[in-house]
C-alpha positions in Angstrom: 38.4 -11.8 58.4 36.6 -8.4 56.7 40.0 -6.9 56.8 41.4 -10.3 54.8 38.9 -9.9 52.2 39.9 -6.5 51.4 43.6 -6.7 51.4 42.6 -9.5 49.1 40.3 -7.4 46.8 42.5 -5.3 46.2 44.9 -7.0 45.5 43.5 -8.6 42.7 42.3 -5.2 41.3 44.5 -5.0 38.0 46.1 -2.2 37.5 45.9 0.7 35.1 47.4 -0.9 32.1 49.1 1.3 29.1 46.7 2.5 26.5 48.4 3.0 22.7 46.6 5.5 20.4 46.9 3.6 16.7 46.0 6.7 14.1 45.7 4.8 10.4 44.4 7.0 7.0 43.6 3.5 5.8 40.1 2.0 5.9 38.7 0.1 9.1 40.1 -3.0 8.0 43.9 -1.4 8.9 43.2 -2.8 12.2 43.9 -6.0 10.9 46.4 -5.0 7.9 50.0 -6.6 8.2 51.2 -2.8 9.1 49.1 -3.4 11.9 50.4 -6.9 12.3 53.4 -6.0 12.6 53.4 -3.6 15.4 51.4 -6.2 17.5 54.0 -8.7 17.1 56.9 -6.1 17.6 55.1 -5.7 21.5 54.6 -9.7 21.5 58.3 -9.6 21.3 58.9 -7.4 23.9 56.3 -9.1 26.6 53.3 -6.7 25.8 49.7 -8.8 25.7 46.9 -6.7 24.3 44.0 -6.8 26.8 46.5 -7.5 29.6 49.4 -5.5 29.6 48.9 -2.9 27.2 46.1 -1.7 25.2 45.7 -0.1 21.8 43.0 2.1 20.9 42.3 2.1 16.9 41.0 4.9 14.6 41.1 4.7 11.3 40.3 7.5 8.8 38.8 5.1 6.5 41.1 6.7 3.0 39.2 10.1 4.2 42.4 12.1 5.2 40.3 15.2 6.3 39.2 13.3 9.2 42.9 12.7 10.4 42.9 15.9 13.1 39.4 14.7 14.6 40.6 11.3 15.0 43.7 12.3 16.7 42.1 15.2 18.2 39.9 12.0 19.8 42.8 10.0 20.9 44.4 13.0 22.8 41.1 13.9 24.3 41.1 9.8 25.7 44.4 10.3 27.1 46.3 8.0 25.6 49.9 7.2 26.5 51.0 7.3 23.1 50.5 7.8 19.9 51.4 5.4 16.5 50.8 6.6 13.4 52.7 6.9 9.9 52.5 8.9 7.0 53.0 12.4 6.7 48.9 13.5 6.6 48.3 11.2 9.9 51.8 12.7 11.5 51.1 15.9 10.9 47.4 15.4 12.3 48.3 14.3 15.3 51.2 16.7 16.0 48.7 19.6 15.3 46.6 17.6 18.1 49.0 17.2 21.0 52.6 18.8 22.0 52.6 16.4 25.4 51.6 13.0 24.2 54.3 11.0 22.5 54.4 10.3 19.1 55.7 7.3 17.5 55.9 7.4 13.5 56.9 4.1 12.5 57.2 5.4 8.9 57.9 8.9 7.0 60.0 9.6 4.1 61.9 13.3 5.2 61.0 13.6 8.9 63.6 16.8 9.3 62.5 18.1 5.7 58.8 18.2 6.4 59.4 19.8 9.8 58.3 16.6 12.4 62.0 16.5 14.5 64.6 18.8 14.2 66.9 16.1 13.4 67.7 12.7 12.7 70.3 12.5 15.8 68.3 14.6 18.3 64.6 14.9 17.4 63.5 17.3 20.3 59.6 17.6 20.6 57.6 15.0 21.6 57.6 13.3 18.0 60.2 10.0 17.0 60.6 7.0 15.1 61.8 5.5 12.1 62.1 6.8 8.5 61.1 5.0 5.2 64.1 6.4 3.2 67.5 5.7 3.0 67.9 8.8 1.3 67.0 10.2 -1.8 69.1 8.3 -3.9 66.1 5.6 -3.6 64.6 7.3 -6.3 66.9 7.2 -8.7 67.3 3.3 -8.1 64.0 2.2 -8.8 64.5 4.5 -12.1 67.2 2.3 -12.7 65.2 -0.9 -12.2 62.5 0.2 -14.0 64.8 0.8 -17.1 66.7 -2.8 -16.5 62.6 -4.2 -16.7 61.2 -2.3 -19.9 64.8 -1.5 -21.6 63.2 0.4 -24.1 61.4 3.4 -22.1 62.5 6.7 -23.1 59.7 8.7 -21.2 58.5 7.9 -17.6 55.2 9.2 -16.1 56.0 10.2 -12.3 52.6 10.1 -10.2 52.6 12.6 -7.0 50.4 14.2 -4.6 51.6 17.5 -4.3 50.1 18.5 -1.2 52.5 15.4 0.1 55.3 17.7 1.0 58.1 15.3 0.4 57.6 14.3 -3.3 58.7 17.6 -4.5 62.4 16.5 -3.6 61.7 12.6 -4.9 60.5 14.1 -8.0 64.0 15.8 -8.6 66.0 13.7 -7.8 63.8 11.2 -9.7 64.9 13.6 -12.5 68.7 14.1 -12.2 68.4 10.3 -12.3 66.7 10.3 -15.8 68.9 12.2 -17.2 71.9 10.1 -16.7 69.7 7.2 -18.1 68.4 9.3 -20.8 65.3 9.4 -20.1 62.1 11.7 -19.8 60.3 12.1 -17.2 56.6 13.8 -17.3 54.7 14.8 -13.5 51.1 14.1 -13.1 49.8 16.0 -10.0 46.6 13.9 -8.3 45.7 16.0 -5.9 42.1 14.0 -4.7 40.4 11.2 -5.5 38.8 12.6 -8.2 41.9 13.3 -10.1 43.0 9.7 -10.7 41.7 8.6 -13.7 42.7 12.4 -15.4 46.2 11.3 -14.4 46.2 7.9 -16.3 44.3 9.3 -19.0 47.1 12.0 -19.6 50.3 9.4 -19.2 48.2 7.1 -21.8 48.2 10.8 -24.9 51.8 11.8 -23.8 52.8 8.2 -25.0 54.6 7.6 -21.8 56.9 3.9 -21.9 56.2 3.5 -18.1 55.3 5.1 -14.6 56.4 5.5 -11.0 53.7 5.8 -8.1 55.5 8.4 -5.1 54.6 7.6 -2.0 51.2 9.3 0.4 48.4 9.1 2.3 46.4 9.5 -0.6 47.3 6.9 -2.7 47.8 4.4 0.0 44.5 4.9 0.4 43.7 4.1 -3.6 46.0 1.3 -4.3 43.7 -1.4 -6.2 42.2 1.7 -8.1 45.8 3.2 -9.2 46.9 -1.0 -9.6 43.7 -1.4 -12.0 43.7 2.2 -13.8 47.7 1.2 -14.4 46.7 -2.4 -16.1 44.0 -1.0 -17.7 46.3 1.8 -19.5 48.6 -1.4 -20.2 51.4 0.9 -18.0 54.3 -0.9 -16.5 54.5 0.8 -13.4 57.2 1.0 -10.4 55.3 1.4 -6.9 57.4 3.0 -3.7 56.0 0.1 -1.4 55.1 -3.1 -1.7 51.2 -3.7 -1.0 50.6 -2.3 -4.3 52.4 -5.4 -5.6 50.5 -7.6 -3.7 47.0 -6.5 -5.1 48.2 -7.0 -8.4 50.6 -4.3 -9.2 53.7 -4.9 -11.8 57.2 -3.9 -9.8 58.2 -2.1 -6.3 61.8 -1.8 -4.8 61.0 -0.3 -1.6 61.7 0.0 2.4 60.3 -3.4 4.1 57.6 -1.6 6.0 56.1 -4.2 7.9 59.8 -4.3 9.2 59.3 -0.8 10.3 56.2 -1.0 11.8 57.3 -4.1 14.1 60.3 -1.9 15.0 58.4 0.8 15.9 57.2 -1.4 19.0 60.3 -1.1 20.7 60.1 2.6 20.6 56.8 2.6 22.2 58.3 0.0 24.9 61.1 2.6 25.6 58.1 5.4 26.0 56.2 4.1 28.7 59.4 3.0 30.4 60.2 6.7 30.9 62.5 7.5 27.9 61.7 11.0 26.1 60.5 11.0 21.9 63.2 14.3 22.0 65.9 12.1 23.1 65.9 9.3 20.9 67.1 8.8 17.8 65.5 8.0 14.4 66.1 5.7 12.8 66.7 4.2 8.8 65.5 1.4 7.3 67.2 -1.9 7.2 65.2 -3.6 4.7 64.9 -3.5 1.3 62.7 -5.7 -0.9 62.5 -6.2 -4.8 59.1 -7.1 -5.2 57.9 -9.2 -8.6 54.3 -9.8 -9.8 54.3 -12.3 -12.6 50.8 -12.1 -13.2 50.7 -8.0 -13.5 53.2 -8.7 -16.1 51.5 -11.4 -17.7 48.4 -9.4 -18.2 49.9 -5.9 -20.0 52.0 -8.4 -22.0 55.1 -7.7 -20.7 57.7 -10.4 -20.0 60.4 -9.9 -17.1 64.1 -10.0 -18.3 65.8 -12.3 -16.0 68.7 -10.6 -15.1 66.0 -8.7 -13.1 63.8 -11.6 -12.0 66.9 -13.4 -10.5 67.2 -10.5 -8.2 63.7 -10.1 -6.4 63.3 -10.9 -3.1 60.1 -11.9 -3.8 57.9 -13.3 -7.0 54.4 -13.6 -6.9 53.3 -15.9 -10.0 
């Protein structure tokens, strides 16, 4: 009988389930932001139950990018099986943490250029995913757009983090663009937090007609405060993803991210089923989204042309 009870004890012992390191720059609500979403319904898909067969251990830097390499430094210390995390300051964080532990980067814009994988085909290291570009040429589209929107802009305002390694190529090809639509095109460096309203303020006295928000950690982290600065300067302004749109911003034409994010699940899936981050191959977006905000428009005074309205994906009134 004794010996009955044990087999049965430990039998019922669960045992050691998968545990997913999820490395945000975002604030402590990205737990719960669709990004987030996302990814949990990506494992839904593939079987994965939080709290039974797979768990996910969340650390978020809380739009404080300098605490990035603790928090991943944290998650490698824990032992987790794998790490998620996307943009370049949280990639690079926790690929300065750990050479061992996979990564999974559901979203970067150059992962070859800013030195994550060696290449697209054949990543090598222990770092893989998706990319948020379909190339460079993205750029020069949402130029396009932004010109079909406010026909009369002459001079654009481009808004960067420099220290974002990636928008130094954006920003030129942002440029040859602008020259085949005859148009200017002025860089305002925001380099912290502190810089933000200098930036606006500087657009608003070089009399610019609109302005383009470039992807990063940093302004991810800022969106309602670049959304409101932008209204308040009465700027029409094109955004590189699509939650700055749905906190009120004007226009974005941008990689469905969410889209990402839910595919990054399978990568994870193929992970803990053995497959190496070197040996798999990253992939592009499939997903691309005009998005629309009536409202952002309503309150600079600026009415849509329809030629443009008719092709959004989505309007928000």
């Amino acid at each position: 009988m004794l010996f009955a009870l044990c087999t049965s004890a430990q039998a019922q012992q669960p045992g050691k389930i998968p545990r997913i390191g999820y490395l945000s720059p975002g604030s402590g609500a990205a737990e719960h932001s669709p990004r987030a979403q996302a990814f949990r319904q990506g494992l839904r898909d593939l079987g994965y139950v939080e709290g039974k067969n797979i768990a996910i251990e969340h650390r978020d830097a809380e739009g404080k990018l300098d605490r990035l390499p603790d928090l991943a430094a944290e998650l490698v210390r824990m032992k987790v099986d794998v790490i998620v995390t996307g943009g370049n300051s949280a990639i690079r964080a926790a690929k300065k943490a750990t050479s061992a532990i996979p990564i999974v980067m559901p979203h970067t814009a150059d992962p070859v250029g800013d030195g994550f994988v060696v290449s697209l085909a054949r990543p090598g290291g222990n770092i893989t995913g998706l990319t948020s570009s379909a190339g460079y040429e993205l750029f020069g589209k949402r130029l396009e757009l932004l010109k079909e929107t406010i026909p009369k802009t002459d001079r654009v305002a481009v808004l960067r983090d420099p220290a974002n390694l990636g928008t130094a190529q954006s920003l030129k090809e942002t440029e040859t663009a602008a020259r085949s639509l005859k148009v200017d095109v002025e860089s305002l460096e925001v380099r912290n937090s502190k810089d933000f309203e200098a930036a606006f303020q500087a657009a608003v006295a070089k009399h610019v007609d609109a302005l383009m928000v470039l992807a990063g950690g940093l302004f991810n982290s800022h969106r309602s405060r670049i959304v409101n600065l932008a209204a308040k300067s009465r700027l029409p302004a094109m955004y590189s993803e699509q939650e700055y749109v749905l906190v009120g911003g004007l226009v974005s034409y941008a990689t469905n991210i969410e889209d990402l994010y839910r595919r990054a699940a399978i990568y994870v899936d193929k992970i803990l089923k053995g497959a190496k981050p070197a040996d798999l191959p990253i992939e592009q977006p499939r997903k691309f989204e005009l998005v629309i905000n009536l409202s952002a428009a309503k309150q600079i005074g600026l009415t849509i042309p329809p030629s443009v309205l008719y092709r959004a994906d989505k309007v928000i009134r």
